[in-house]
Each structure stands twice: as C-alpha cells, then as structure tokens.
C-alpha positions as CSV (number, residue, x, y, z in Angstrom):
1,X,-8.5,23.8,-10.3
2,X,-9.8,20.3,-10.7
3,X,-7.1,17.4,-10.8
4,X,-7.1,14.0,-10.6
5,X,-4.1,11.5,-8.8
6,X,-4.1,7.7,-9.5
7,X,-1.8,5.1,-8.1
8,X,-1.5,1.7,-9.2
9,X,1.0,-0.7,-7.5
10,X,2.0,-4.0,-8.2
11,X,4.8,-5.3,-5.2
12,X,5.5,-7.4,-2.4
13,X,3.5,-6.6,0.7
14,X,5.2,-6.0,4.1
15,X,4.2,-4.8,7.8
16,X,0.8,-5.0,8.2
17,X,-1.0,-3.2,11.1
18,X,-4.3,-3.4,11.8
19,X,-5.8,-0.4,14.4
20,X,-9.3,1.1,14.7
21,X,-9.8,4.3,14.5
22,X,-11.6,6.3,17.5
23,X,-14.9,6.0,15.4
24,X,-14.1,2.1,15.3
25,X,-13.2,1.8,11.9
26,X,-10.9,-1.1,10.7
27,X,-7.8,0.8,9.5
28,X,-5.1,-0.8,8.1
29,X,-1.2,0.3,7.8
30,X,1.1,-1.3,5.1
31,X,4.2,-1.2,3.2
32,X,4.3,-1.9,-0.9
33,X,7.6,-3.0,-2.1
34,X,7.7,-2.4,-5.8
35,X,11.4,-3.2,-7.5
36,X,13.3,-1.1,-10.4
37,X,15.8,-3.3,-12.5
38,X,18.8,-1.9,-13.0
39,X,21.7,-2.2,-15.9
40,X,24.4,-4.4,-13.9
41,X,23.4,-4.0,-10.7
42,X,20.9,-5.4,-8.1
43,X,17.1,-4.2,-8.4
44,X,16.4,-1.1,-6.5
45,X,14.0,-1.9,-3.8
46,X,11.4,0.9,-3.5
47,X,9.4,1.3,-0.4
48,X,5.5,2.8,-0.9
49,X,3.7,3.7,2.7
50,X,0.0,2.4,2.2
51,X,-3.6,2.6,4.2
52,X,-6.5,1.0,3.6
53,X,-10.0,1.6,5.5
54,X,-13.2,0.0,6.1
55,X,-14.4,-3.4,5.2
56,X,-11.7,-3.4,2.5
57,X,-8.8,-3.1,5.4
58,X,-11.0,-6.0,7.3
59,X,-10.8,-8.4,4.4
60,X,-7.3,-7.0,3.8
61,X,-6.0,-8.2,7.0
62,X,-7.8,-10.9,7.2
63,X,-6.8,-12.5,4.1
64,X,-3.1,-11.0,3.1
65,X,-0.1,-12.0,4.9
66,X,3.4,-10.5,4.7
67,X,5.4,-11.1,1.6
68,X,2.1,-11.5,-0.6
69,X,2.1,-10.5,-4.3
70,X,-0.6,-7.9,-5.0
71,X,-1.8,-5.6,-7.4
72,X,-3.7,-2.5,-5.3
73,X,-4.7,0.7,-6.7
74,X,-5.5,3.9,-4.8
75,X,-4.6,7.9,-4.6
76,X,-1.6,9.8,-3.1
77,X,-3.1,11.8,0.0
78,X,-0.2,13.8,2.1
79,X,-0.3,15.2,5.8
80,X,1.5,16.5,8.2
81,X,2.8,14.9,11.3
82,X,5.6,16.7,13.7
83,X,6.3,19.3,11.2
84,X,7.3,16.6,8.9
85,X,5.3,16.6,5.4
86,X,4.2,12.2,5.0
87,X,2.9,10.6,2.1
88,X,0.8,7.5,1.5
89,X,-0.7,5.5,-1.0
90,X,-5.2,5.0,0.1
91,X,-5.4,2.5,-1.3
92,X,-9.5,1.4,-2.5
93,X,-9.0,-1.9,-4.2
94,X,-6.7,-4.9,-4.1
95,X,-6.2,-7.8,-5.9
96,X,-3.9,-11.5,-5.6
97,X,-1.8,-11.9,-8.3
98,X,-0.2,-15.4,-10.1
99,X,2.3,-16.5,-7.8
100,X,4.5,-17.2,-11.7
101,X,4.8,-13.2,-11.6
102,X,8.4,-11.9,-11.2
C-alpha cells in the first residue's frame, strides 16, 4: 500500500536544540505552537514536537529564535522510545512569516 502524509504548520516557535548526530549531522529539536480559537473561551494552545536535519537545521538555528512566527511544512514520522510510541513533525522547509499575522 502506497500513502502519502503532509504536514503544514503555521505557529509560534519554541525550544530550540541544536545536537549532532554521531555521523555529525546538524540536528535540530523544536516545538510548534499552533493555537485553536475557541467560542467564549481562551485559544487552545496546541503543542507539535518538530526535527529538522542537515543544512536546513544549520540555517534553522542559526537564523530562528524562540517565539518566531513561521510557516514549516514536513511529514509525521513516529518511533519508539522506552516502550513509549512518540511522534514528530520532519520538518523539510521553513519559512518567516509577516510579523502583522495573528
């Protein structure tokens, strides 16, 4: 069976982490806080766990800080860790976005 999975997020970025891999590949760790409006109440914060490798995570960390705007697309990949099934966004591509979007 052949599928296809494609995430595209548009938040607030949070906790950035740069590490290398053992290879020595730039990988970098991230949160995506996207929000959901709500009838009479606050907006629902929602909380996406993001990597990004390469020369993309380089110019990521170099150039993003915490609390940054940004579109980012990617794919949902999930592994285990501790007998504990974890998902993440890999994300391929970013972009800035208008600091005049809400």
């Amino acid at each position: 069976m052949i599928g296809y999975c494609k995430v595209l997020l548009m938040g607030k970025v949070y906790n950035i982490k740069r590490i290398e891999s053992k290879s020595g590949t730039c990988i970098v760790l991230f949160n995506v806080g996207t929000f959901k409006k709500q009838k009479d109440k606050e907006d629902k914060a929602i909380w996406h766990n993001c990597v990004m490798y390469g020369s993309k995570a380089e110019a990521f960390h170099k150039h993003v800080t915490e609390g940054t705007t940004m579109f980012l697309d990617g794919e949902l990949d999930t592994h285990e860790k501790d007998g504990v099934i974890k998902t993440q966004v890999v994300c391929y591509t970013f972009e800035f976005t208008s600091s005049k979007v809400a």
